[in-house]
C-alpha positions, 0 to 999 in steps of 0.5 A: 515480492508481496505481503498482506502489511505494511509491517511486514514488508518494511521488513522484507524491504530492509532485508532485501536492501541489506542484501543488495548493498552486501553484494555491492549492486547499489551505489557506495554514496548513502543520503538519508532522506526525511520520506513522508509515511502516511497515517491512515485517518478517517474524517473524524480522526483528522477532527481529533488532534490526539490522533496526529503523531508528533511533529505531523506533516500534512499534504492537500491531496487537492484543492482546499481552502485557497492551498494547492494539491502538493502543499505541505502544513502543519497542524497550529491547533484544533479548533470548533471550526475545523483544524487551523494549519500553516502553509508557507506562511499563511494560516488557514482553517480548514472546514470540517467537510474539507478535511479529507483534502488532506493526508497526514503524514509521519517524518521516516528517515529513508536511506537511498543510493543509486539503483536503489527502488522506490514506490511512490505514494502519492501523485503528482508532477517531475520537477520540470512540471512535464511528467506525470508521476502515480501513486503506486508505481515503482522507479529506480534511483539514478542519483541525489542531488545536492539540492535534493532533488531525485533523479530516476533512471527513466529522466524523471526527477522528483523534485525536493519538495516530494517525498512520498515514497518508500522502499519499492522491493515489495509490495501489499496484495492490494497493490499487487492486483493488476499486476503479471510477473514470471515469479512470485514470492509471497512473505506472509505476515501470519496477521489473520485478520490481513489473510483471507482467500480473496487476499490469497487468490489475488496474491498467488494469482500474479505470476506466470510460471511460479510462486514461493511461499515463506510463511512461520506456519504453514497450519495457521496459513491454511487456516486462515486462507479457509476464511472467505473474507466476505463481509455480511450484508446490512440486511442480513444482520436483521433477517426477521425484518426483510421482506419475503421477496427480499429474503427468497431472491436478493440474498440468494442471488447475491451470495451465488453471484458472489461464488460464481464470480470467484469460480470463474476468476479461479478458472482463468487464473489457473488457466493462465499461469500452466505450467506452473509450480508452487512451493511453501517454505516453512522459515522455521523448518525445511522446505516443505512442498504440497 
């Protein structure tokens, strides 16, 4: 399952999950967990205390200011030095050049049984310290354990402290690159500014043998998927002051370096997936097939 937003695919996650527990194919037991969201910030956003939601968890993301990668905080106030913060009793103010050490992140209650699929958010270690565990990957819930704890179905557990997850059942274009499937169902979020062809190919692009797509508009998808998504070049915003050279070879070059790149990821993809199917849903309407 993939989606262009996160707002979309919590909903897709919510509705396959219900689906799931329906039918009885998760475990009975539910345990809510508190799973850290992370907020997208930039550097000079971190520097703003208005930006933090409330009740902010921070999370060093690597070594700063004598914290550990894996570390949690909490933001004490903002100073001219930097954001003072608490972690396990110690206070500390982080330098405004360090600040991109740390992800900010919202409390979002998580209901979890067994079976249930998560995709973990952040890197870092099992709780034995032994195993590697990546943001980005999909696991499966063996059991919660009483002290918190996660045990997956592989032998890994997540120790307490880690709650970088969300639900697993679907997941962005972004995070779908790389990534080779028998069937794709792709839910589209109609967030023009989310869809553009290159977004599309990497999409469409994941399965073997076929693709379903639901989409409330099948117009407005074409529309936008027409939209290349190319963003314009720091010297093309002022043609007049390039130099001739500049103008007669390196833009050229560039933009047909750009489209014979496309043509050729096209032609192996399509080559790839044959046979292959592909069917639009319109959800407002019957099925609708090109």
């Amino acid at each position: 399952m993939v989606s262009q937003t996160w707002d979309e695919i919590q909903k897709v996650n919510e509705a396959i999950r219900a689906g799931l527990k329906g039918e009885g194919n998760l475990g009975k037991k539910e345990h809510l967990v508190h799973a850290l969201e992370r907020v997208d910030l930039t550097m000079a956003q971190k520097l703003d205390a208005r930006y933090y939601p409330e009740a902010a968890v921070l999370t060093l993301n690597r070594h700063a200011a004598g914290l550990k990668a894996g570390d949690t905080a909490k933001l004490i106030q903002m100073t001219p030095s930097g954001p003072l913060i608490e972690c396990k009793g110690r206070i500390k103010v982080l330098a405004p050049h360090k600040v991109d050490a740390i992800t900010v992140c919202k409390v979002r209650p998580l209901p979890i049984s067994a079976g249930d699929r998560l995709q973990l958010k952040m890197n870092g270690k099992s709780a034995d310290g032994l195993h590697r565990l990546a943001n980005g990957e999909v696991v499966v819930v063996q059991s919660v354990c009483a002290d918190g704890q996660i045990t997956l179905s592989d032998g890994r557990v997540l120790p307490k402290g880690y709650r970088h997850f969300v639900h697993g059942y679907a997941v962005t274009s972004y995070g779908s690159q790389g990534k080779t499937v028998d069937h794709v169902i792709f839910a589209d979020s109609a967030v023009q500014a989310a869809t553009d062809a290159k977004q599309w190919y990497v999409t469409i692009s994941r399965g073997r043998r076929s693709v379903e797509i639901f989409t409330s508009s099948k117009e407005n998808l074409r529309a936008n998927i027409l939209n290349e998504g190319d963003r314009e070049l720091a010297m093309e915003a002022f043609p007049e002051q390039q130099e001739p050279r500049a103008k007669k070879f390196t833009i050229p070059v560039i933009h047909r370096g750009m489209k014979l790149g496309r043509e050729m990821v096209l032609a192996l993809c399509y080559a790839a997936v044959r046979p292959f199917t592909a069917t639009v849903k319109n959800t407002q309407s019957q099925e609708i097939r090109p």
